[in-house]
FIDREN-631430 format. One record per residue (C-alpha): residue in one letter; residue number from 0; y, x, z. Coordinates in Angstrom, 3 decimals. Each point is the difference from the previous one (the first is absolute). Example, Ala and Ser with C-alpha at 12.3 -4.5 7.8 and 13.67 -1.06 7.14 Angstrom:
<pts>
PT	a	0	-4.500	12.300	7.800
PT	s	1	3.440	1.370	-0.660
</pts>
This chain:
<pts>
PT	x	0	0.000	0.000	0.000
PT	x	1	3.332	1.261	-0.802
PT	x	2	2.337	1.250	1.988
PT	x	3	3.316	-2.112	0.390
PT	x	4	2.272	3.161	0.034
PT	x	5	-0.646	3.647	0.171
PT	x	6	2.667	2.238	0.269
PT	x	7	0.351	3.674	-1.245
PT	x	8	1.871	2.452	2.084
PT	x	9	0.972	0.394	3.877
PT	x	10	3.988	0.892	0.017
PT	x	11	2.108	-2.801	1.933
PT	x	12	-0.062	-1.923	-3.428
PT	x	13	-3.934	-0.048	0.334
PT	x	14	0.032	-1.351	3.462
PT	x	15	2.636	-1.677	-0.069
PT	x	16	-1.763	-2.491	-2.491
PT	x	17	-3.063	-0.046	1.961
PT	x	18	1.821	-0.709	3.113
PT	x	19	1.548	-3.331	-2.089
PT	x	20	-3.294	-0.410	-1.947
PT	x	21	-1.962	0.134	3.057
PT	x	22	2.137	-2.267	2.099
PT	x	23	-0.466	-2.625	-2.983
PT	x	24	-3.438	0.091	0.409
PT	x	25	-1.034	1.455	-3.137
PT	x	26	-2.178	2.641	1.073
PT	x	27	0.871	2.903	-1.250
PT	x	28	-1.215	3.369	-0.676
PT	x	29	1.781	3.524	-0.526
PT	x	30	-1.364	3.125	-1.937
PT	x	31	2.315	2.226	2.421
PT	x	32	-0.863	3.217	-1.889
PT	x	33	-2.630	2.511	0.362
PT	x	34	-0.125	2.865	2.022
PT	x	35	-0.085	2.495	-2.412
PT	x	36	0.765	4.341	-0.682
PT	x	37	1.989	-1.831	-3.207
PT	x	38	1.790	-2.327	1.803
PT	x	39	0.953	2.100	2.560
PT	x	40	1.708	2.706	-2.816
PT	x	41	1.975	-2.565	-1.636
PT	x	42	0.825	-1.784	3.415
PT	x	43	-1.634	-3.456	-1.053
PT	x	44	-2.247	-0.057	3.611
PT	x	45	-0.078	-3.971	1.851
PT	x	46	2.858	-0.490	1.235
PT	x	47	2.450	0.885	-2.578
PT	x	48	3.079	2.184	-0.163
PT	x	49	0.965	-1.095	3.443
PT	x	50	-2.920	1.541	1.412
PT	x	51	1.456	3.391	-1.088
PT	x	52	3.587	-0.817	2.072
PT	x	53	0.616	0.797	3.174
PT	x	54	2.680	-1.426	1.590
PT	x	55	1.124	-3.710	-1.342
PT	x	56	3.356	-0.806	0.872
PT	x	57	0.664	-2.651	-2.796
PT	x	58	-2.305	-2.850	-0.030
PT	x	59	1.551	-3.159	2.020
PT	x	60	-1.466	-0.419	3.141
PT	x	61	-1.195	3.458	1.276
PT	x	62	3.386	1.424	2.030
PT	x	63	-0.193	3.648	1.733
PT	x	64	-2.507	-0.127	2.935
PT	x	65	-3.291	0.439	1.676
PT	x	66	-2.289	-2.253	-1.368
PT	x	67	-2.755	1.197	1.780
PT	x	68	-1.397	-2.920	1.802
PT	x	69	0.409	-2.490	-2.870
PT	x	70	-1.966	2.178	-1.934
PT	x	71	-2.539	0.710	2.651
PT	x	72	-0.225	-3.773	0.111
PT	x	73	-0.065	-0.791	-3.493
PT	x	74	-2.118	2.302	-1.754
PT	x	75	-3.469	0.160	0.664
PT	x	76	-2.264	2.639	1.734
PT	x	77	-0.771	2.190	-3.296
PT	x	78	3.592	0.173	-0.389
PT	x	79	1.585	0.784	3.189
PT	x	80	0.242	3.439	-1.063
PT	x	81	3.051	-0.728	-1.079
PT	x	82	2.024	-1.032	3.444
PT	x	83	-1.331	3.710	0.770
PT	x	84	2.234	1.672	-3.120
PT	x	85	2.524	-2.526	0.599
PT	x	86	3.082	1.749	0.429
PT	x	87	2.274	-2.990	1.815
PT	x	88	2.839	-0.025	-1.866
PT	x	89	-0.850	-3.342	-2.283
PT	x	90	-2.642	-0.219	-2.334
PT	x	91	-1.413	2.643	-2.658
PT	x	92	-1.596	-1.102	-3.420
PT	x	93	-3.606	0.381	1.022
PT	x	94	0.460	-2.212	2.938
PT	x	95	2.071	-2.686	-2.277
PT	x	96	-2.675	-0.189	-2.209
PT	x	97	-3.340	0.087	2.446
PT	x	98	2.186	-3.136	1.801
PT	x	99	0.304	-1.719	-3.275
PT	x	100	-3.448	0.734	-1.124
PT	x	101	-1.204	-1.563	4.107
PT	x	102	2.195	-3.010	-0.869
PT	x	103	-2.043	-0.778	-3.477
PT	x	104	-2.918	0.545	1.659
PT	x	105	0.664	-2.345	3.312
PT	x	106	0.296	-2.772	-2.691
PT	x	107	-3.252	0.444	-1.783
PT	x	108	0.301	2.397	-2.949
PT	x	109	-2.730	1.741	-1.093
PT	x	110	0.652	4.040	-0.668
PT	x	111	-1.964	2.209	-2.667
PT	x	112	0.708	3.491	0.729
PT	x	113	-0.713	0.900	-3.927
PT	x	114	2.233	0.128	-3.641
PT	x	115	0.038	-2.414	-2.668
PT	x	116	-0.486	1.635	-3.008
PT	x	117	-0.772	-2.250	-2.657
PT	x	118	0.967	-3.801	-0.665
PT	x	119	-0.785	-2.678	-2.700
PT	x	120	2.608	-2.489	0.216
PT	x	121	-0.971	-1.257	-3.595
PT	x	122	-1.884	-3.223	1.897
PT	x	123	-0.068	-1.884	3.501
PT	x	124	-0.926	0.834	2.285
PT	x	125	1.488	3.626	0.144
PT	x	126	-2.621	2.937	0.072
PT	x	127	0.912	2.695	2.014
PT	x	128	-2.409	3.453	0.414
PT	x	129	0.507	2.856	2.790
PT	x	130	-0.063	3.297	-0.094
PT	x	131	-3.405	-0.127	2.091
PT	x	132	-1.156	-2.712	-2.674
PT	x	133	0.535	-3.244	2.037
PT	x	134	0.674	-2.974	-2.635
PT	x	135	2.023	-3.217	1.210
PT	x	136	1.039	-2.771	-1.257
PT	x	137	3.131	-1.680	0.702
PT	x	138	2.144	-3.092	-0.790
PT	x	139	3.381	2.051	0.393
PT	x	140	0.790	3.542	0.373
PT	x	141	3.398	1.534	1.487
PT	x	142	0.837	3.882	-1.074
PT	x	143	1.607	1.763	2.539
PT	x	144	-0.777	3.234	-0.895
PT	x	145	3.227	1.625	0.273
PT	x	146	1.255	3.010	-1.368
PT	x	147	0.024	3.786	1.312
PT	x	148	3.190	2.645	0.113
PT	x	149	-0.532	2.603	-2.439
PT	x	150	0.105	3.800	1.438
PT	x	151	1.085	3.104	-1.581
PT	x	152	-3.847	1.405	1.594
PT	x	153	0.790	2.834	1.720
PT	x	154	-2.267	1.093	2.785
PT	x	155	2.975	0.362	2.646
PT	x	156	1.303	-3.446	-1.186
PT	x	157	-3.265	-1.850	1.285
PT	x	158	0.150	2.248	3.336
PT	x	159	3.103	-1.568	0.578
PT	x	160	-0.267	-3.586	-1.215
PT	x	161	1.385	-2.296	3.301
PT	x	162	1.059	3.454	1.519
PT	x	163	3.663	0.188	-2.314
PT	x	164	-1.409	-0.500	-3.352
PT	x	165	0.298	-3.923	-1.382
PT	x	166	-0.187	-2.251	-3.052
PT	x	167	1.963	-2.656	1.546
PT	x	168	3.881	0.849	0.967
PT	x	169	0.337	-3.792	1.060
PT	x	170	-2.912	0.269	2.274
PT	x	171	0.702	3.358	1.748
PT	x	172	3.300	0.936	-1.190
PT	x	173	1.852	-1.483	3.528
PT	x	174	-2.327	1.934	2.317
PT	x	175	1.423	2.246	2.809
PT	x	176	-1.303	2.950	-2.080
PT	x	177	1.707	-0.106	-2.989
PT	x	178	3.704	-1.110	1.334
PT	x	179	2.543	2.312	0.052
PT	x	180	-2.445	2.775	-2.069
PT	x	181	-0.274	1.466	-3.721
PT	x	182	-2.520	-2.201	-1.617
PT	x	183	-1.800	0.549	-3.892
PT	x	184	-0.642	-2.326	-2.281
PT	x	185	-1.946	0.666	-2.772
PT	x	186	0.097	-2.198	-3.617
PT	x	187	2.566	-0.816	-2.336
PT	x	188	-0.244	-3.701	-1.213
PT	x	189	1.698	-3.041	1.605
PT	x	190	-2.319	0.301	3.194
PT	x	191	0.819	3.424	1.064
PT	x	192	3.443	-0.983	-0.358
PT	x	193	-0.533	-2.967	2.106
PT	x	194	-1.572	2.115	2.587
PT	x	195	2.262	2.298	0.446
PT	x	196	2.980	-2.219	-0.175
PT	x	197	-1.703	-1.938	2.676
PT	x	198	-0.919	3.323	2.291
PT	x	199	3.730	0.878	-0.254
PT	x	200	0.901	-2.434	2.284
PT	x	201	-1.810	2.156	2.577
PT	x	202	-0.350	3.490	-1.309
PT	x	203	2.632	2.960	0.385
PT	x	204	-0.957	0.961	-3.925
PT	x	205	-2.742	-1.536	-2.634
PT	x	206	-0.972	2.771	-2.124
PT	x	207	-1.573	-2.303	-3.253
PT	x	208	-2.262	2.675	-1.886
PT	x	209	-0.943	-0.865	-3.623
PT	x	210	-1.757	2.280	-2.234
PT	x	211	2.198	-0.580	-2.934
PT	x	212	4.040	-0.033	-0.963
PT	x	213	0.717	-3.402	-0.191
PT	x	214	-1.279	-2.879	2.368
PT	x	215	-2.174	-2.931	-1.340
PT	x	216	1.515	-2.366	2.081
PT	x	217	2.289	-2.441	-1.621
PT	x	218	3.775	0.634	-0.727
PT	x	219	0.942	-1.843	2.484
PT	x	220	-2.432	0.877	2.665
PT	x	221	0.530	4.077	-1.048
PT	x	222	4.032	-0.804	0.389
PT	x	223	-1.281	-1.013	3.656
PT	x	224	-1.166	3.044	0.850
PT	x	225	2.540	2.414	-1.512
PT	x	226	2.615	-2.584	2.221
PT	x	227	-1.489	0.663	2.663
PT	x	228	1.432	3.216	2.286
PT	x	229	-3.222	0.439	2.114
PT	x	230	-2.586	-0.227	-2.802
PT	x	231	-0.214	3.639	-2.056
PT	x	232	-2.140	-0.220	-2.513
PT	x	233	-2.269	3.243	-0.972
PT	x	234	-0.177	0.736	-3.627
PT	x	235	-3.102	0.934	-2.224
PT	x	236	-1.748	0.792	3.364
PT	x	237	-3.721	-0.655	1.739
PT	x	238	-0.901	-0.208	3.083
PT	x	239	-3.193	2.759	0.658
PT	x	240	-0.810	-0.167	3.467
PT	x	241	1.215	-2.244	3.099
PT	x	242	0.736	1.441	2.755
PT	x	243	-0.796	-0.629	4.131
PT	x	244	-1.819	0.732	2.615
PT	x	245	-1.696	-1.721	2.725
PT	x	246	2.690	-0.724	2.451
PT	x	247	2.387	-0.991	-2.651
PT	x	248	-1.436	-1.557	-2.825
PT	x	249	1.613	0.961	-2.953
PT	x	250	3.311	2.451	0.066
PT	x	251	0.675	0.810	-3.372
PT	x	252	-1.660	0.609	-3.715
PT	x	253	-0.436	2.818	-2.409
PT	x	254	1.620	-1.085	-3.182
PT	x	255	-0.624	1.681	-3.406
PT	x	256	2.409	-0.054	-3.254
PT	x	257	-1.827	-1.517	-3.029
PT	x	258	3.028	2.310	-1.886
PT	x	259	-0.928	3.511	1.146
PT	x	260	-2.628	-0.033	2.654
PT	x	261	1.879	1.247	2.851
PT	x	262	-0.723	-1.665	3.300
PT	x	263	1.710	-0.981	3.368
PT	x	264	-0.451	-1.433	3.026
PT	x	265	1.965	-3.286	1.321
PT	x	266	0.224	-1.104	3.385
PT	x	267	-0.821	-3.562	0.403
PT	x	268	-1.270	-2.449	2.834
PT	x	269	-1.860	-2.383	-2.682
PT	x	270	-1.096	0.177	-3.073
PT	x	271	-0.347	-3.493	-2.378
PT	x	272	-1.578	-0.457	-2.614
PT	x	273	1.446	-2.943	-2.876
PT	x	274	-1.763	0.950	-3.199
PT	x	275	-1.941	-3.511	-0.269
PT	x	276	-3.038	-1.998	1.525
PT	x	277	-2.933	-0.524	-1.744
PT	x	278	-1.468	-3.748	0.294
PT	x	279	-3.381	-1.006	0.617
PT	x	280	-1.029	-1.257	-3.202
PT	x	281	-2.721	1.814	-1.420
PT	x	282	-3.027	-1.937	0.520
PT	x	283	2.233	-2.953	-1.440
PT	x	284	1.245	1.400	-3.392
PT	x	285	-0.777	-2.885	-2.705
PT	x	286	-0.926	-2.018	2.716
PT	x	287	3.675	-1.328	0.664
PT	x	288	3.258	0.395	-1.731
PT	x	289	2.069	3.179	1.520
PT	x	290	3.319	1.517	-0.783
PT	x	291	0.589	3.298	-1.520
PT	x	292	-0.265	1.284	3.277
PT	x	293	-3.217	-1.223	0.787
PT	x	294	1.367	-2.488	2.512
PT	x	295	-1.642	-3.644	0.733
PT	x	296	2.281	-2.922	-1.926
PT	x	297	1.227	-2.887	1.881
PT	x	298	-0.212	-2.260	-3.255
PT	x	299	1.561	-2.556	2.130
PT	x	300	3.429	0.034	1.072
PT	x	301	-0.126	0.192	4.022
PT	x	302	-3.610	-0.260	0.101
PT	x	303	-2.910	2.472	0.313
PT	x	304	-1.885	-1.792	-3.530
PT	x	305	-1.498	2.873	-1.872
PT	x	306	-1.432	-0.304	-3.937
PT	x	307	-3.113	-1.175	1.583
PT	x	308	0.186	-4.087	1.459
PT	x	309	-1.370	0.440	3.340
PT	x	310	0.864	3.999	0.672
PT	x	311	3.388	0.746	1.770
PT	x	312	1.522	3.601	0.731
PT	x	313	1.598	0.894	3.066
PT	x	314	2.294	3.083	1.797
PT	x	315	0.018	3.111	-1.937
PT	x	316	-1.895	-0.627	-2.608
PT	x	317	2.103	-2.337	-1.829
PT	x	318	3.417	1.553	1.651
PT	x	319	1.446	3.117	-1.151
PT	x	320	3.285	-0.618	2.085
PT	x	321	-0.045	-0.912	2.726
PT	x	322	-2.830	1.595	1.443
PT	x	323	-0.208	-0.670	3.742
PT	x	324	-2.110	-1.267	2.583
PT	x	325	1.727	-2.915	0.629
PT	x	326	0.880	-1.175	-3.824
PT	x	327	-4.395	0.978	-0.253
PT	x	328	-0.564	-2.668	3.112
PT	x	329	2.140	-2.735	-1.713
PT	x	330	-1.438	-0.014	-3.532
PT	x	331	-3.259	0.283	1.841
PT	x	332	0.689	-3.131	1.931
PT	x	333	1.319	-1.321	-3.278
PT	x	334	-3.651	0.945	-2.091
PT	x	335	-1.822	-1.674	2.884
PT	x	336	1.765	-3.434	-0.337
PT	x	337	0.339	0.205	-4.297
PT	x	338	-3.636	0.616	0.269
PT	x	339	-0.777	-3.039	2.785
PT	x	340	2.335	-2.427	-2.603
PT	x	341	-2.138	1.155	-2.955
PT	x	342	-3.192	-0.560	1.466
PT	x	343	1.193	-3.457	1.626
PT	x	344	0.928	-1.280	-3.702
PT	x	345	-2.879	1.123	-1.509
PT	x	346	-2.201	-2.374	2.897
PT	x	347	-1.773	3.851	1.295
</pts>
């Protein structure tokens, strides 16, 4: 027998749906990743990106504190290593998401710990196959697969990932470690000027490295940053190495000129990276309509509907703007009542 809905990825989108879906009795079962060597490279673990933050300072209801007996309280026994790392000054990414993932679960939803990796959505019900070879059926799907930051890959840059290094200026760019500091950006299209724009607000200096003479970003988003007195942007230049140690996190870069080769050294407290995110789309190519970008399409306006009747997309998959927790949560909440609605019309 089918399932009613099954939903594909474990960021706030994906629970965030099941949470809804749940609650309307429909049952429903997430594929929250598999615990893989590949998915741990390319940062697609259960969980989601979140589980890679530390501290969370940004999603609505979570102010600066010590949380420790409401998680202690609301996360069960395999979990309570967590009010042990808990570091009591509000709540860190990991701990958002285990709570969110508790709260799907207290309402019924069945979890998969495995990948989807191939789908027919050519007839109903849906066909879904894991990576360990389960097969399901089910009368509605939601994708909320998201999409991961894209790194330069340096060794030193993964050593300090959550310790000064970042894909998200938004999401860490207000923390204590970064104000008042020289911070690096590195990109040169409309998001890295975002980012650093938005990190000036905090920052002593942005230093925005691109490896080229002349920024991809648009005119007016380039005019931004040349405006701007604390952003100074770093021509044809690469970052080689980041910089840190273990009380400190990051403290600087080695930077390289793509013109002549000669190298340098730039003190820094953080070190972002804005050159793009990379949606979780693979296993879906031909399967649903994307953009150029390989992004999810809403072909609905203010709806999750994708190409497919009876599939929805929600959080980073289909959004390559916004990209935050919270915006994830809401479209997820949104994907879980679109797909409730469809399957009520339809007499499921």
């Amino acid at each position: 027998m089918p399932e009613k809905i099954v939903i594909v990825g474990s960021g706030p989108a994906g629970w965030t749906s099941a949470i809804y879906a749940a609650r309307a009795s429909l049952e429903p079962v997430v594929f929250e990743g598999a615990v893989t060597e590949d998915n741990r490279l390319q940062g697609t673990m259960p969980l989601g990106q979140l589980a890679l933050t530390t501290e969370v300072e940004n999603y609505p209801g979570f102010p600066a504190g010590d949380l420790s007996e409401f998680l202690r309280s609301a996360l069960p026994s395999e979990h309570q290593w967590l009010v042990d790392l808990h570091q009591k000054e509000g709540c860190s990414g990991p701990e958002l998401m285990h709570l969110m993932r508790q709260q799907a679960v207290n309402f019924g939803t069945k979890i998969v710990t495995d990948d989807i990796v191939e789908v027919d959505f050519d007839s109903h019900p849906f066909k879904l196959r894991s990576l360990g070879g389960e097969e399901v059926e089910a009368l509605s799907v939601i994708i909320a697969t998201g999409a991961r930051a894209n790194y330069l890959g340096l060794e030193s840059e993964e050593k300090y990932k959550n310790l000064g290094v970042s894909a998200c200026a938004v999401c860490d760019g207000a923390l204590p470690r970064f104000r008042g500091k020289p911070l690096i950006v590195a990109g040169g299209g409309d998001s890295a000027v975002e980012e650093a724009d938005y990190l000036s607000k905090f920052a002593s200096t942005v230093y925005l490295v691109h490896r080229r003479d002349e920024l991809r970003a648009s005119k007016i988003m380039a005019q931004r940053a040349f405006d701007n007195p604390k952003i100074e942007i770093l021509w044809n230049t690469t970052i080689e190495e980041v910089l840190g140690n273990d009380t400190d996190g990051v403290t600087g870069v080695r930077l390289k000129s793509t013109v002549d080769g000669t190298e340098r050294e730039q003190e820094a407290a953080g070190a972002f990276m804005a050159i793009g995110h990379t949606p979780n789309t693979t296993f879906l190519e031909g399967k649903l309509d994307m953009t150029a970008k390989k992004y999810l399409q809403w072909t609905v306006p203010f709806r999750t509907n994708t190409s497919v009747e009876g599939v929805f997309a929600a959080g980073d998959v289909a959004d390559d703007y916004y990209r935050q927790a919270v915006t994830a949560a809401g479209s997820g909440c949104m994907a879980a009542l679109d797909a409730e609605r469809w399957l009520g019309t339809k007499g499921f």
